[in-house]
N, C-alpha and C positions, 0 to 999 in steps of 0.2 A: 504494500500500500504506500502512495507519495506521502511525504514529510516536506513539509515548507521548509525551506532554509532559514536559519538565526536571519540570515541579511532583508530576505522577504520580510520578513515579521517586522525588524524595526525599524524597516523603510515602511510599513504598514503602518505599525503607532507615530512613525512621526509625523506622517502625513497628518494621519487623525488629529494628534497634539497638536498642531498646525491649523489647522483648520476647525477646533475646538469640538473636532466630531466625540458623541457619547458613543464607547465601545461595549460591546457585550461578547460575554462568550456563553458555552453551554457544554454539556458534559452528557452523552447518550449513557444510561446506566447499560450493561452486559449488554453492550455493543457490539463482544466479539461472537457471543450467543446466539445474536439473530444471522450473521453469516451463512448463506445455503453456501453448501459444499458442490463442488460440482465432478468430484470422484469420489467413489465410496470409499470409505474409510472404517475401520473395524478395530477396537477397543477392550481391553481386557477388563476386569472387575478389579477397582482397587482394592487395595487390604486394607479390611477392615467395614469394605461391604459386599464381603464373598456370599453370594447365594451360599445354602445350607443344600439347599435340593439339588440345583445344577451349579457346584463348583466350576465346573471345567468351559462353561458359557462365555462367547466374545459375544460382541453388539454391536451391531452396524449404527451409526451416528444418521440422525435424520439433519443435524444443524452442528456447526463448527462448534470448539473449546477451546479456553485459553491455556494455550502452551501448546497449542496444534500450529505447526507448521502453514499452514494455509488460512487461518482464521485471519489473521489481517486482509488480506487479498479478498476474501471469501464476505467480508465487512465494510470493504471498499465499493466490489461489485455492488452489492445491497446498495449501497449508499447513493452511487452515482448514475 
């Protein structure tokens, strides 16, 4: 997913400062959550929430996680 550069950004506030624009930001909560995956991807049971009945069960993911490789990208698409 792109990242603005330090330089973008405070060539952005000084403009705004400059021109006495009011700035706002916003923060999407589990942003990386709502990312659709577009290959499947399959996941083991962490420890310490091992099914009893089916230990040995993976899970196909219907939507990305954070500390998945592709949930930024996958959050971006969404996005844009």
């Amino acid at each position: 997913a792109p990242v603005a550069r330090i330089e973008a950004i405070r060539l952005f506030l000084a403009y705004a400062a400059y021109k006495d624009f009011t700035v706002f930001q916003m923060d999407v909560k589990k942003s990386f959550l709502n990312g659709i995956l577009k290959e499947e991807v399959y996941v083991g049971q962490p420890s310490g929430f091992v099914s009893k009945q089916n230990p040995d069960h993976i899970y196909a993911l219907d939507k990305a996680l954070y500390g998945l490789k592709q949930a930024p990208q996958a959050w971006y698409d969404v996005l844009s």
